[in-house]
mmCIF file as Biopython writes it, N, C-alpha, C and O atoms, coordinates in Angstrom:
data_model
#
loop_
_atom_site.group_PDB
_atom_site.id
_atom_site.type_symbol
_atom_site.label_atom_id
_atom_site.label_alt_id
_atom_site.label_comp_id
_atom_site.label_asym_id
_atom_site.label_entity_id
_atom_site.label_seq_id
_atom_site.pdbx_PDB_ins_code
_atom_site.Cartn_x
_atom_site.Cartn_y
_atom_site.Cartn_z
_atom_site.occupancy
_atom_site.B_iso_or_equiv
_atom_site.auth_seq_id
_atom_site.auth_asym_id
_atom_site.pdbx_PDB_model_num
ATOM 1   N N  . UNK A ? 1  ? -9.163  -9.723  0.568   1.0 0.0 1  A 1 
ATOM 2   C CA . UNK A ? 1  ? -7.801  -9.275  0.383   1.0 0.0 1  A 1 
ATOM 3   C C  . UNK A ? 1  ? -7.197  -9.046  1.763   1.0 0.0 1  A 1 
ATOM 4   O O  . UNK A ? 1  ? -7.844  -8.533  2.676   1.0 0.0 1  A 1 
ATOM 5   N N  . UNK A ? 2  ? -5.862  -9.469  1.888   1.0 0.0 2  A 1 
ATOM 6   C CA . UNK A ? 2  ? -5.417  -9.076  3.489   1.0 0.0 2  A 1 
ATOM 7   C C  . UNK A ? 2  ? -4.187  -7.545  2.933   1.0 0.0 2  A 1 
ATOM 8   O O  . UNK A ? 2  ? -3.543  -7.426  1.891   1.0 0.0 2  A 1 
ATOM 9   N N  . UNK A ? 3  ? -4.257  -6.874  3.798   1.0 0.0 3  A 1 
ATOM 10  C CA . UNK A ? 3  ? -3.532  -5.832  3.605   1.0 0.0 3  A 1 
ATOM 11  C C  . UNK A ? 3  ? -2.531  -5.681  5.256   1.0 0.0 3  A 1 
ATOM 12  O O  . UNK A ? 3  ? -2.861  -5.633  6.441   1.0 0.0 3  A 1 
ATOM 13  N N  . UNK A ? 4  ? -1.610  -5.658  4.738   1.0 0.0 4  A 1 
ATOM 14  C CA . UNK A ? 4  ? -0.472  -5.493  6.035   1.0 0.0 4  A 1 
ATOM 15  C C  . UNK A ? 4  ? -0.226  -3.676  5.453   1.0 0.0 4  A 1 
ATOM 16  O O  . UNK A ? 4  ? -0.321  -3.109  4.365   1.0 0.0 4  A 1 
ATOM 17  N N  . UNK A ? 5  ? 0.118   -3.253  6.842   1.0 0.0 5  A 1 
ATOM 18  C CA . UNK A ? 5  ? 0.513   -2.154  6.757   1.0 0.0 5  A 1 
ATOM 19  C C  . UNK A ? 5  ? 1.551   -1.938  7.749   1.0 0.0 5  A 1 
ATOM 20  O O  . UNK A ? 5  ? 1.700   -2.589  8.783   1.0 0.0 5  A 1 
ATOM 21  N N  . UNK A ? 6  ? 2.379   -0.794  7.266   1.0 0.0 6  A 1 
ATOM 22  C CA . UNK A ? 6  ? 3.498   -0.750  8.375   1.0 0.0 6  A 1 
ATOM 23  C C  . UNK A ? 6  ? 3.781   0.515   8.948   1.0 0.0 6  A 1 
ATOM 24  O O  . UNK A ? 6  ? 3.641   1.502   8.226   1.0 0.0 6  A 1 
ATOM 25  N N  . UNK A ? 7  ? 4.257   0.699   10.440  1.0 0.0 7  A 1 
ATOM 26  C CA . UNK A ? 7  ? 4.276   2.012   10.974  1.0 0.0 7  A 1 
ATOM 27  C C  . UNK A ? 7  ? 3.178   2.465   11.341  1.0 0.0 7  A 1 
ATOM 28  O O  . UNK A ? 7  ? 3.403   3.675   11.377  1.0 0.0 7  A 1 
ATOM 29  N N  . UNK A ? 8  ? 1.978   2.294   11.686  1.0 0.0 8  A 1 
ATOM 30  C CA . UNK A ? 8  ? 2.108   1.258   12.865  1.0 0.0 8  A 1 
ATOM 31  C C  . UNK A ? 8  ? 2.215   -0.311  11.894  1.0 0.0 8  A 1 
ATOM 32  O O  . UNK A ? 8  ? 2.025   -0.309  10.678  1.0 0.0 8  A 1 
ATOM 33  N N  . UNK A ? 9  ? 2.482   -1.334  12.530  1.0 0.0 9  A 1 
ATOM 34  C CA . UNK A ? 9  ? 1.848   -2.712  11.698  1.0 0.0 9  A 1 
ATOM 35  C C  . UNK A ? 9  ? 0.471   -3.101  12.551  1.0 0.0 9  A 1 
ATOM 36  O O  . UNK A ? 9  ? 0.058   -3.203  13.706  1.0 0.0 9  A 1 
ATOM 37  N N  . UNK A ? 10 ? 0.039   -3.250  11.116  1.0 0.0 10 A 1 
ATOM 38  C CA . UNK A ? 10 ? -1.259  -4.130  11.590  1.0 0.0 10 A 1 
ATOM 39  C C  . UNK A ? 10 ? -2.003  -4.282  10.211  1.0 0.0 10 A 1 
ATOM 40  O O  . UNK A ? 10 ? -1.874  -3.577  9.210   1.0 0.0 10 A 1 
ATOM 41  N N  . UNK A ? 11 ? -2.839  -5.410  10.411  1.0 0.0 11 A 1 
ATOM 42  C CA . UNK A ? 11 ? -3.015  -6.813  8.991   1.0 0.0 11 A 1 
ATOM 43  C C  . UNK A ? 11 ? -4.676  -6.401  9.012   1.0 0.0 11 A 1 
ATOM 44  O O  . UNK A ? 11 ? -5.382  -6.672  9.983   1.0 0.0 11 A 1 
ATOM 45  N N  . UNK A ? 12 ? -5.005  -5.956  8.233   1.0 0.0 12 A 1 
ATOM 46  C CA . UNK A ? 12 ? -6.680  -5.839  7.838   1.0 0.0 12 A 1 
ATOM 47  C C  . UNK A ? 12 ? -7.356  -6.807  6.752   1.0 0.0 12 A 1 
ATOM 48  O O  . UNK A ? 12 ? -6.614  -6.832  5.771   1.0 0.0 12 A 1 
ATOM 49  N N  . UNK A ? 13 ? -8.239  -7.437  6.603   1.0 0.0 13 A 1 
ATOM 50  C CA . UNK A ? 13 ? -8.720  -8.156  5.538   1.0 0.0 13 A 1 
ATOM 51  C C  . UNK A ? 13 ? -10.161 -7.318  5.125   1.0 0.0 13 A 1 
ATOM 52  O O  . UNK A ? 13 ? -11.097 -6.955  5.837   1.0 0.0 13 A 1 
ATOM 53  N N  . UNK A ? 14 ? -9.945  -7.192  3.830   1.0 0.0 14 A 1 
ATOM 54  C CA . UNK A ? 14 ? -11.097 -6.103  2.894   1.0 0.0 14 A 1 
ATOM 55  C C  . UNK A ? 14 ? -11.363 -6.638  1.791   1.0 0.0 14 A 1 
ATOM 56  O O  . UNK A ? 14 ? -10.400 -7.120  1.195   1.0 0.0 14 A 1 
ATOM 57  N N  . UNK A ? 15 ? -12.547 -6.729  1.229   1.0 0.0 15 A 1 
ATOM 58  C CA . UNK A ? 15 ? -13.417 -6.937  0.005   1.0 0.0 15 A 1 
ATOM 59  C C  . UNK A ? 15 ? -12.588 -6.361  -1.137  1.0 0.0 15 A 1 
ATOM 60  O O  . UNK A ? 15 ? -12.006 -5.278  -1.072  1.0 0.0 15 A 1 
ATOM 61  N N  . UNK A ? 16 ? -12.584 -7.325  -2.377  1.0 0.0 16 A 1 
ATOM 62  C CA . UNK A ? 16 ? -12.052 -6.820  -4.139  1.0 0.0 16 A 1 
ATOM 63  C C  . UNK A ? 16 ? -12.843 -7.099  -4.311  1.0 0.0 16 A 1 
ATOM 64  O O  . UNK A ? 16 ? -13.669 -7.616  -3.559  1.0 0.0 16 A 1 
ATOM 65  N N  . UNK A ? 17 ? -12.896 -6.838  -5.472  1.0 0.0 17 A 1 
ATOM 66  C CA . UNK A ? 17 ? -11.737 -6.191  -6.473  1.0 0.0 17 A 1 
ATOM 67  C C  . UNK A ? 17 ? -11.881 -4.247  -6.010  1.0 0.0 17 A 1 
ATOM 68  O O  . UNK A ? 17 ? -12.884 -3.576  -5.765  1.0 0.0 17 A 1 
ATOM 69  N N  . UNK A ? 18 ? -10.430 -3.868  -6.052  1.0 0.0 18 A 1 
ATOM 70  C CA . UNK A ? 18 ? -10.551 -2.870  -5.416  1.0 0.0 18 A 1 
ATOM 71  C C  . UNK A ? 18 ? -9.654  -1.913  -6.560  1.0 0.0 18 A 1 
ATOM 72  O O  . UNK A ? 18 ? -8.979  -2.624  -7.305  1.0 0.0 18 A 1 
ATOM 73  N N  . UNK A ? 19 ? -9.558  -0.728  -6.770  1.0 0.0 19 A 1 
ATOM 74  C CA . UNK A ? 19 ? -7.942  0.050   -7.032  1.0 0.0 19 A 1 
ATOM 75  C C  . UNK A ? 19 ? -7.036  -0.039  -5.692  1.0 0.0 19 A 1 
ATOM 76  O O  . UNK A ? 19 ? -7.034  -0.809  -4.731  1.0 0.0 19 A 1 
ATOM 77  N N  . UNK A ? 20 ? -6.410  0.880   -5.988  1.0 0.0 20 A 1 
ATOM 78  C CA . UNK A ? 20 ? -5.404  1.055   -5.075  1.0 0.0 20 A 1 
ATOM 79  C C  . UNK A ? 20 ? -5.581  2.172   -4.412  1.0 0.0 20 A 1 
ATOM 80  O O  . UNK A ? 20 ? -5.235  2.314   -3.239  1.0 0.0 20 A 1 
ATOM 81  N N  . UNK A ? 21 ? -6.249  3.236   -5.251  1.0 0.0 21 A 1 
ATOM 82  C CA . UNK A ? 21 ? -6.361  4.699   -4.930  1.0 0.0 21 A 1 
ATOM 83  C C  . UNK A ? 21 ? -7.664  4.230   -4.153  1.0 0.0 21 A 1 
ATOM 84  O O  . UNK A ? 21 ? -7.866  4.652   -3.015  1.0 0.0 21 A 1 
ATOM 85  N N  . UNK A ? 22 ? -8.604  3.300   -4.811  1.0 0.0 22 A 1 
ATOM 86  C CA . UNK A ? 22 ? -10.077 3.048   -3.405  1.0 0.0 22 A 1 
ATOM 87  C C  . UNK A ? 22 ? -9.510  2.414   -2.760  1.0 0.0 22 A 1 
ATOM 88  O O  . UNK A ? 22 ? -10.113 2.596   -1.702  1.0 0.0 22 A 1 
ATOM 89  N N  . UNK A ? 23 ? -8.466  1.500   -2.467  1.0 0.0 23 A 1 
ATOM 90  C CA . UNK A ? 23 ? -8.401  1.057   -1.048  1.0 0.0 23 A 1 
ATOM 91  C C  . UNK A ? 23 ? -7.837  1.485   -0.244  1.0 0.0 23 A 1 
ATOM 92  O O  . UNK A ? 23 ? -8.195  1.145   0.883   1.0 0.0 23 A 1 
ATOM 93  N N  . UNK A ? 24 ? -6.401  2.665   -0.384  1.0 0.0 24 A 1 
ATOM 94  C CA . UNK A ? 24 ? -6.333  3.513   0.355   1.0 0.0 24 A 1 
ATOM 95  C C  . UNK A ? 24 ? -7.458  4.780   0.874   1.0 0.0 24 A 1 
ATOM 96  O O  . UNK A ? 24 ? -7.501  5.311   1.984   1.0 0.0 24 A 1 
ATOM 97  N N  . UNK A ? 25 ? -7.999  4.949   0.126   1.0 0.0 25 A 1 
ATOM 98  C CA . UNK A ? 25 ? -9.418  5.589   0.054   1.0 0.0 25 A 1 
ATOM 99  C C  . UNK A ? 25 ? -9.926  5.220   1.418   1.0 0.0 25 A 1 
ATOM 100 O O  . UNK A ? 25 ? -9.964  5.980   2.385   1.0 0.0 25 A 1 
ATOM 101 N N  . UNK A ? 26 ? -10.472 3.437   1.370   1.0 0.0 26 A 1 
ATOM 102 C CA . UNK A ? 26 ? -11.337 2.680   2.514   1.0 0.0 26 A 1 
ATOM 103 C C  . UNK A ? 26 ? -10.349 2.966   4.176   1.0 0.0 26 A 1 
ATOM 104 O O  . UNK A ? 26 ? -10.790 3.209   5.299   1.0 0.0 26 A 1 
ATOM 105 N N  . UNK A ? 27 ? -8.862  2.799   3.676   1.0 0.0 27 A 1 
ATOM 106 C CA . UNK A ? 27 ? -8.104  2.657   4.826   1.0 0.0 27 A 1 
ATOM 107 C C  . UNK A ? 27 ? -7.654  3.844   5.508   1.0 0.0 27 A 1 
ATOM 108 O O  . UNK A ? 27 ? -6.856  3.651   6.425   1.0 0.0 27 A 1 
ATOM 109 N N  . UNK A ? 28 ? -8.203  5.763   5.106   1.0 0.0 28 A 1 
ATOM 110 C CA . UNK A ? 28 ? -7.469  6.444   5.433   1.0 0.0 28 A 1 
ATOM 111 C C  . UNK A ? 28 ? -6.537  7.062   5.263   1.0 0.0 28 A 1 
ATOM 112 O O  . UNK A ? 28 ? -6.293  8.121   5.841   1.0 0.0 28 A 1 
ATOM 113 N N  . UNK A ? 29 ? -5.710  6.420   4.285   1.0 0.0 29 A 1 
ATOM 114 C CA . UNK A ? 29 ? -4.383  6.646   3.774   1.0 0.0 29 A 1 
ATOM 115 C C  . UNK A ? 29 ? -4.166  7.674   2.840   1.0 0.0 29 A 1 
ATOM 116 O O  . UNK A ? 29 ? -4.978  7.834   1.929   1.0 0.0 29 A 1 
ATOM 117 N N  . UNK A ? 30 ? -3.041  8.487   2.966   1.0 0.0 30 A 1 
ATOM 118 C CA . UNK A ? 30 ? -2.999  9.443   1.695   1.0 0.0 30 A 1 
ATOM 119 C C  . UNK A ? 30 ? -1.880  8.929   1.290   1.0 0.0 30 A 1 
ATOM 120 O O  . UNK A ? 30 ? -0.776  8.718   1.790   1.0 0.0 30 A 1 
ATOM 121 N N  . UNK A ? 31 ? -2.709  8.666   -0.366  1.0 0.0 31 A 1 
ATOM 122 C CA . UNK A ? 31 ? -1.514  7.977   -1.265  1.0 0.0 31 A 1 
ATOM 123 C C  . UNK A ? 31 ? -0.197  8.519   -1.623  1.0 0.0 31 A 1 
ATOM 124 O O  . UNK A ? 31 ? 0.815   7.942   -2.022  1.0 0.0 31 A 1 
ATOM 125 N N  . UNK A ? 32 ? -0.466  9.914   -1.362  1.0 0.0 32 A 1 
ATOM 126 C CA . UNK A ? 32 ? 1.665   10.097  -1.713  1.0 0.0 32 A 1 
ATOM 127 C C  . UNK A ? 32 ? 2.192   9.934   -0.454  1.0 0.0 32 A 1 
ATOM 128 O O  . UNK A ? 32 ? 3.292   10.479  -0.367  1.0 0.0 32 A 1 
ATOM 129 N N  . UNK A ? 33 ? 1.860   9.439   0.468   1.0 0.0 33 A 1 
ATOM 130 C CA . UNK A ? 33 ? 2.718   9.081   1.865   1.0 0.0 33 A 1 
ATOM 131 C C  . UNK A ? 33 ? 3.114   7.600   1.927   1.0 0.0 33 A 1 
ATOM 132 O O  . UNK A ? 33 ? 3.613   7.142   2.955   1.0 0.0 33 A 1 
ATOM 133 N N  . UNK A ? 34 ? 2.844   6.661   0.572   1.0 0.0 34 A 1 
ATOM 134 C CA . UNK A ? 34 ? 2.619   5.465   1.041   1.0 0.0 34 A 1 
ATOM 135 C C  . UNK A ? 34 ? 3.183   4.839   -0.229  1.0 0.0 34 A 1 
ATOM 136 O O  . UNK A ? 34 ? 2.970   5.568   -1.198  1.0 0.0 34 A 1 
ATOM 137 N N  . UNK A ? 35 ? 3.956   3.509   -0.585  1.0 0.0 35 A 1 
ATOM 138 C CA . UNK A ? 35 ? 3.922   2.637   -1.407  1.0 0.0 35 A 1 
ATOM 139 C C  . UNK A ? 35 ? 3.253   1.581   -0.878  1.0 0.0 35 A 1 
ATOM 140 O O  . UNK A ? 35 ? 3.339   1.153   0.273   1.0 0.0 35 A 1 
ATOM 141 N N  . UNK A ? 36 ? 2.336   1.037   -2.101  1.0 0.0 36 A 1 
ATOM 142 C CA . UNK A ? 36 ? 1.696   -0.497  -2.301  1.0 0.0 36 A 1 
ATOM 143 C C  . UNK A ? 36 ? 2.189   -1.356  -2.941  1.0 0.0 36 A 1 
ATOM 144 O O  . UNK A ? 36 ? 2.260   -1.231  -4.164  1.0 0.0 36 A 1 
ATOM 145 N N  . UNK A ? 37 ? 2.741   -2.638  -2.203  1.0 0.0 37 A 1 
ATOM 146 C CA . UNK A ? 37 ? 3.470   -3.705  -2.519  1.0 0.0 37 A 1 
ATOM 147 C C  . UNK A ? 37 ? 2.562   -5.146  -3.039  1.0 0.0 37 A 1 
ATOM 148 O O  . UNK A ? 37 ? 1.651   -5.512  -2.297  1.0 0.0 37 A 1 
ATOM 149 N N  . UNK A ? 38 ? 2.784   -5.783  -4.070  1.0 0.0 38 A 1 
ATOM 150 C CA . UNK A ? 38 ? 1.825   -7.055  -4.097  1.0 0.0 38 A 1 
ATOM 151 C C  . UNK A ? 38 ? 2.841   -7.785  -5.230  1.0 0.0 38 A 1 
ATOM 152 O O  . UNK A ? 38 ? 3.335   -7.351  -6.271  1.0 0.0 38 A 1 
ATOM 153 N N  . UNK A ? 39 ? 2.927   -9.071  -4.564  1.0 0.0 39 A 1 
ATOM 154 C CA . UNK A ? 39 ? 4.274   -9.969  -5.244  1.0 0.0 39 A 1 
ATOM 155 C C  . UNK A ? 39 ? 5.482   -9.397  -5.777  1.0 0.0 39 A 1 
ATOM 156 O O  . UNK A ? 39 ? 6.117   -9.597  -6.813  1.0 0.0 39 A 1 
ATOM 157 N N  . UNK A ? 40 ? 5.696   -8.268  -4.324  1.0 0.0 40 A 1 
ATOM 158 C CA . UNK A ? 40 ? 6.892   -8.047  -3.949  1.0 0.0 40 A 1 
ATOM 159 C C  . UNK A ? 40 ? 7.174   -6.936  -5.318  1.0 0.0 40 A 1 
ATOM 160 O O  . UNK A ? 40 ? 8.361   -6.912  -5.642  1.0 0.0 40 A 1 
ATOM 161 N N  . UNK A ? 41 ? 6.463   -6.230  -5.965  1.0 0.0 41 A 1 
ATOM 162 C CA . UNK A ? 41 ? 6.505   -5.132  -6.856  1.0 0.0 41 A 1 
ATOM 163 C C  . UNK A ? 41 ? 5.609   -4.230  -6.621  1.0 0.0 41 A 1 
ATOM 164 O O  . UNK A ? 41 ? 4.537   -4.565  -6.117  1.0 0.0 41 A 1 
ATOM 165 N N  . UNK A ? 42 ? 5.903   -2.795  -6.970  1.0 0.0 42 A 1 
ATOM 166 C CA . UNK A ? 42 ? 5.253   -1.211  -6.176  1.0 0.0 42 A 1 
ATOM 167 C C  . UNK A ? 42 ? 4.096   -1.556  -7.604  1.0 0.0 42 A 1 
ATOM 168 O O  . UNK A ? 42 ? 4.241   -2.020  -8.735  1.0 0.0 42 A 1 
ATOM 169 N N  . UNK A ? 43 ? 2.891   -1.012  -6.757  1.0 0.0 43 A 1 
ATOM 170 C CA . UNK A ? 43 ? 1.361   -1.306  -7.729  1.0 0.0 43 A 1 
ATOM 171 C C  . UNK A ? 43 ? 1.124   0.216   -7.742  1.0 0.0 43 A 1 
ATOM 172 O O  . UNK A ? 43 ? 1.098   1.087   -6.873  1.0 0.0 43 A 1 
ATOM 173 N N  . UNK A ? 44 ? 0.908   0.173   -9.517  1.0 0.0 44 A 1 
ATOM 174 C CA . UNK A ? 44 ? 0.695   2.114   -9.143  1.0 0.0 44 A 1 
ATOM 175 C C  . UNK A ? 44 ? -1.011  2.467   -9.081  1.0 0.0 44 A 1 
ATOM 176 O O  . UNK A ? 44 ? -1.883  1.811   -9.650  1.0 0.0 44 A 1 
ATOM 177 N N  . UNK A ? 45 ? -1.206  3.619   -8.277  1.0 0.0 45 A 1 
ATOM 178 C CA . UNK A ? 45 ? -2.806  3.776   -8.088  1.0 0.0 45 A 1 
ATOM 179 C C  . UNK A ? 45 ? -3.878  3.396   -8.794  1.0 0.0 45 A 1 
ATOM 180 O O  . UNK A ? 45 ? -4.970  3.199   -8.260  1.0 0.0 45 A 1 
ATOM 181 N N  . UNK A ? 46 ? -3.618  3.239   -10.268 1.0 0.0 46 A 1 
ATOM 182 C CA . UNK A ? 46 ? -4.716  2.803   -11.168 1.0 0.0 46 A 1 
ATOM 183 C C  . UNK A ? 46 ? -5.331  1.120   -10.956 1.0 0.0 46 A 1 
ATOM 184 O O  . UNK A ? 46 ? -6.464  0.641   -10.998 1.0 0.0 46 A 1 
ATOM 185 N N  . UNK A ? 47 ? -4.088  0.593   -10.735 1.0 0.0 47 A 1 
ATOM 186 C CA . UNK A ? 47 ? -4.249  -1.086  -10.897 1.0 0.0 47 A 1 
ATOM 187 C C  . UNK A ? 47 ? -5.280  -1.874  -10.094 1.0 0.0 47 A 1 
ATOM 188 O O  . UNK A ? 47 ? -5.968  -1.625  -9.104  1.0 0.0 47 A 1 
ATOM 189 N N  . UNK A ? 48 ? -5.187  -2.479  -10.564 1.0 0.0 48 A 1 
ATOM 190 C CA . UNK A ? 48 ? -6.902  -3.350  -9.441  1.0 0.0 48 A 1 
ATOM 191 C C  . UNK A ? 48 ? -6.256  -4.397  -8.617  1.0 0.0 48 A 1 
ATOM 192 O O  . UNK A ? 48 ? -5.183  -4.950  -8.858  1.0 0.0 48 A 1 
ATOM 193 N N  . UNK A ? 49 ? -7.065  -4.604  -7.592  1.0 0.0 49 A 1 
ATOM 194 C CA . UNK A ? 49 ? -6.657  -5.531  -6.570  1.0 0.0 49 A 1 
ATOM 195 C C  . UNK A ? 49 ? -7.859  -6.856  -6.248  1.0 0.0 49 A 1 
ATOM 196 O O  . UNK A ? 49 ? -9.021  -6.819  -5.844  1.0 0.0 49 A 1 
ATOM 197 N N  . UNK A ? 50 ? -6.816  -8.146  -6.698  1.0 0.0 50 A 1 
ATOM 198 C CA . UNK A ? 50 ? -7.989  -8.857  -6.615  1.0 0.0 50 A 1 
ATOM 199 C C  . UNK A ? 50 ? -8.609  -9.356  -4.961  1.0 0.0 50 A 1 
ATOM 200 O O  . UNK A ? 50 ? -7.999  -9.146  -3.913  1.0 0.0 50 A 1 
ATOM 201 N N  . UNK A ? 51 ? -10.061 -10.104 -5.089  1.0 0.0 51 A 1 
ATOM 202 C CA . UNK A ? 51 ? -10.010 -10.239 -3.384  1.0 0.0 51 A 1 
ATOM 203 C C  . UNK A ? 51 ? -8.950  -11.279 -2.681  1.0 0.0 51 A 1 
ATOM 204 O O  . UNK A ? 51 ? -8.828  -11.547 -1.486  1.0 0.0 51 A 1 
ATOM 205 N N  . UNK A ? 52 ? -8.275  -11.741 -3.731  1.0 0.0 52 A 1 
ATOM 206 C CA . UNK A ? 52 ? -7.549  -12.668 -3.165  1.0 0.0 52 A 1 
ATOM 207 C C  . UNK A ? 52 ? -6.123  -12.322 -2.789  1.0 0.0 52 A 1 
ATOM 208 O O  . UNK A ? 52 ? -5.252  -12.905 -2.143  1.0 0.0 52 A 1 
ATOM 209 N N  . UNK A ? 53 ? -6.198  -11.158 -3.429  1.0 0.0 53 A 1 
ATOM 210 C CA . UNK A ? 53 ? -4.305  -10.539 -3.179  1.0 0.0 53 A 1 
ATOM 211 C C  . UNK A ? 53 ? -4.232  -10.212 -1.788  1.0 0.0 53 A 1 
ATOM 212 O O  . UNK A ? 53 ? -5.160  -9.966  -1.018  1.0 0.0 53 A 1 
ATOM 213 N N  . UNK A ? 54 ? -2.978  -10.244 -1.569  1.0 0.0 54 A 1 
ATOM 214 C CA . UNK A ? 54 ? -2.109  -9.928  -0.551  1.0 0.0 54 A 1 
ATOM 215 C C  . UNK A ? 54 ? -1.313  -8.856  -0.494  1.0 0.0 54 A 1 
ATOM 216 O O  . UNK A ? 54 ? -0.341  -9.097  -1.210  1.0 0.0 54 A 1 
ATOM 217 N N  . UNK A ? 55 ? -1.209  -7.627  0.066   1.0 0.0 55 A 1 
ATOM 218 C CA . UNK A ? 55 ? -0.893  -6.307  -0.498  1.0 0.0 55 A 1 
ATOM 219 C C  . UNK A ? 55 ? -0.037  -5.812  0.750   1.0 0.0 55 A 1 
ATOM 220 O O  . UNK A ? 55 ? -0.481  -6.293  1.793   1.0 0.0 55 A 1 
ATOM 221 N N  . UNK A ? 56 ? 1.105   -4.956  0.940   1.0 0.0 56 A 1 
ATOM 222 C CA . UNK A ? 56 ? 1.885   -4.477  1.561   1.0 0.0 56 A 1 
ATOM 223 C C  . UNK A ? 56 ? 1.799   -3.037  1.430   1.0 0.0 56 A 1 
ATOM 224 O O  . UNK A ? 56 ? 2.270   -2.405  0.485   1.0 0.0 56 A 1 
ATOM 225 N N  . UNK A ? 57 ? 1.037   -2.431  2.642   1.0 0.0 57 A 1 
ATOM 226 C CA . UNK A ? 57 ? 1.589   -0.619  2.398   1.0 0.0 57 A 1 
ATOM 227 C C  . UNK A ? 57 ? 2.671   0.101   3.362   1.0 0.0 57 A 1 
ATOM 228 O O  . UNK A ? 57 ? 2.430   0.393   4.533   1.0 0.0 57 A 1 
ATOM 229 N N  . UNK A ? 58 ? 3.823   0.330   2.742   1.0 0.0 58 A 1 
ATOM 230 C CA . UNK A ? 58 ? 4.377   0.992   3.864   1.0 0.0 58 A 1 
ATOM 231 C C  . UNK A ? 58 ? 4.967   2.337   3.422   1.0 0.0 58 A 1 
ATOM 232 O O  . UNK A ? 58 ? 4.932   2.849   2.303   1.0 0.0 58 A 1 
ATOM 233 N N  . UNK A ? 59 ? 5.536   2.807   4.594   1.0 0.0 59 A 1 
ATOM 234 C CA . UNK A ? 59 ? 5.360   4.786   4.745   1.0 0.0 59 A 1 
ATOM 235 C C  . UNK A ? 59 ? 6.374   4.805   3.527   1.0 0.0 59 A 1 
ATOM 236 O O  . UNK A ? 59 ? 7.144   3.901   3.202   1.0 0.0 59 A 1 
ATOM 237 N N  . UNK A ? 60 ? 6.166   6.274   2.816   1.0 0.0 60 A 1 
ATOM 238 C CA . UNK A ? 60 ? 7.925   6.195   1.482   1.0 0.0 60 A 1 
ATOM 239 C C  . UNK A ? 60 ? 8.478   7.367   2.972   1.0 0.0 60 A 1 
ATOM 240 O O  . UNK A ? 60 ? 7.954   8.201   3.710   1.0 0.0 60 A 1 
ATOM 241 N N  . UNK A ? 61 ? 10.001  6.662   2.727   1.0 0.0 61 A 1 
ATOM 242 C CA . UNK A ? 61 ? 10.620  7.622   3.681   1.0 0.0 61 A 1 
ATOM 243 C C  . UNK A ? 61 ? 11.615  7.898   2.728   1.0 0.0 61 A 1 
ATOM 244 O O  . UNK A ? 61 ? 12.295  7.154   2.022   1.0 0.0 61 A 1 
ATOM 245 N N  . UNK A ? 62 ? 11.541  9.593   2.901   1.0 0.0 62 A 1 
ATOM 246 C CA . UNK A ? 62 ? 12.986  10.509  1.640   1.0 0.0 62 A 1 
ATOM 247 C C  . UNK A ? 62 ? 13.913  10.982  2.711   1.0 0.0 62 A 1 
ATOM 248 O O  . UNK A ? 62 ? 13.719  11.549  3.786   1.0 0.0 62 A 1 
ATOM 249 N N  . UNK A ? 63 ? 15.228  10.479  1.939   1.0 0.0 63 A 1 
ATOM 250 C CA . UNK A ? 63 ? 16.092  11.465  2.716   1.0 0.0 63 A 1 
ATOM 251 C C  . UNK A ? 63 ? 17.130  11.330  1.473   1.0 0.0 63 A 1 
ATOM 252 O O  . UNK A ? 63 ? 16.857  10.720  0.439   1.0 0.0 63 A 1 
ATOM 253 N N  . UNK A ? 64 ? 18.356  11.985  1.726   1.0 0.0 64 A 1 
ATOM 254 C CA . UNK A ? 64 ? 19.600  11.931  0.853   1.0 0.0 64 A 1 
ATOM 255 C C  . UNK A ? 64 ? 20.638  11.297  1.497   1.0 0.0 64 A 1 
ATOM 256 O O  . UNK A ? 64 ? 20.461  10.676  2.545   1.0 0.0 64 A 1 
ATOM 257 N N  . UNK A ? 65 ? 22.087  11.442  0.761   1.0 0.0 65 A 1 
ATOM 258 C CA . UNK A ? 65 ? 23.164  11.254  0.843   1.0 0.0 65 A 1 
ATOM 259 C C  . UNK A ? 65 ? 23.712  12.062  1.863   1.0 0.0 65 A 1 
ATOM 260 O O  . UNK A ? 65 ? 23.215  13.175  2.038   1.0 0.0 65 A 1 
ATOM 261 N N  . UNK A ? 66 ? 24.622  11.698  2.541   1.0 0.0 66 A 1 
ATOM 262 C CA . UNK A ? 66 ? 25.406  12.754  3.025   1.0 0.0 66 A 1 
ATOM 263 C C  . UNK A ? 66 ? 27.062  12.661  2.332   1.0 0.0 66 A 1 
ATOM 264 O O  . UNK A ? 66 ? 27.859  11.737  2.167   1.0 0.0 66 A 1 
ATOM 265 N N  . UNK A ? 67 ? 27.079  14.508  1.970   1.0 0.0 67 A 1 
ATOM 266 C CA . UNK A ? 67 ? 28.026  13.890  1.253   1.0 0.0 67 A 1 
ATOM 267 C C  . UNK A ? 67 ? 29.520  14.680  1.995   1.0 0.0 67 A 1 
ATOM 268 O O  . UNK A ? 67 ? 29.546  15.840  2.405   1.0 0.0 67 A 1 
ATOM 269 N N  . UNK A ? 68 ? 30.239  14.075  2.010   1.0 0.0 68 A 1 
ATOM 270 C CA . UNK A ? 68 ? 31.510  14.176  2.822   1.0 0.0 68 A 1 
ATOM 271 C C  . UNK A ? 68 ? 32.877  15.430  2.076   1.0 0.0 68 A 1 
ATOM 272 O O  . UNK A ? 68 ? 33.950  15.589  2.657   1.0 0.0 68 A 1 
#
């Protein structure tokens, strides 16, 4: 599986079938800081990852409106 990550970027390739919650697991990551992307739709922690997917994690950034 190749995994891009962003903030910092940088592209890791890792063994599936995986979850999402174990492969952030393998990578360090704490999952409420992060969405996982794979054919361009958010994968929620339960779902499996095959070794062949291609997966996107990047930071969730919150902010609001400003309202005038």
């Amino acid at each position: 599986m190749e995994v891009h990550q962003r903030n910092p970027t940088k592209v890791t390739t890792m063994k599936g079938p995986v979850s999402v919650v174990g492969l952030l697991g393998r990578l360090g990551v704490n999952r409420e800081s992060v969405l996982v992307i794979r054919d361009g739709e958010i994968v929620p922690g339960d779902a499996m990852l095959a070794d062949d997917a291609v997966v996107e994690i990047r930071p969730v950034i919150s902010g609001g409106a400003v309202s005038s």
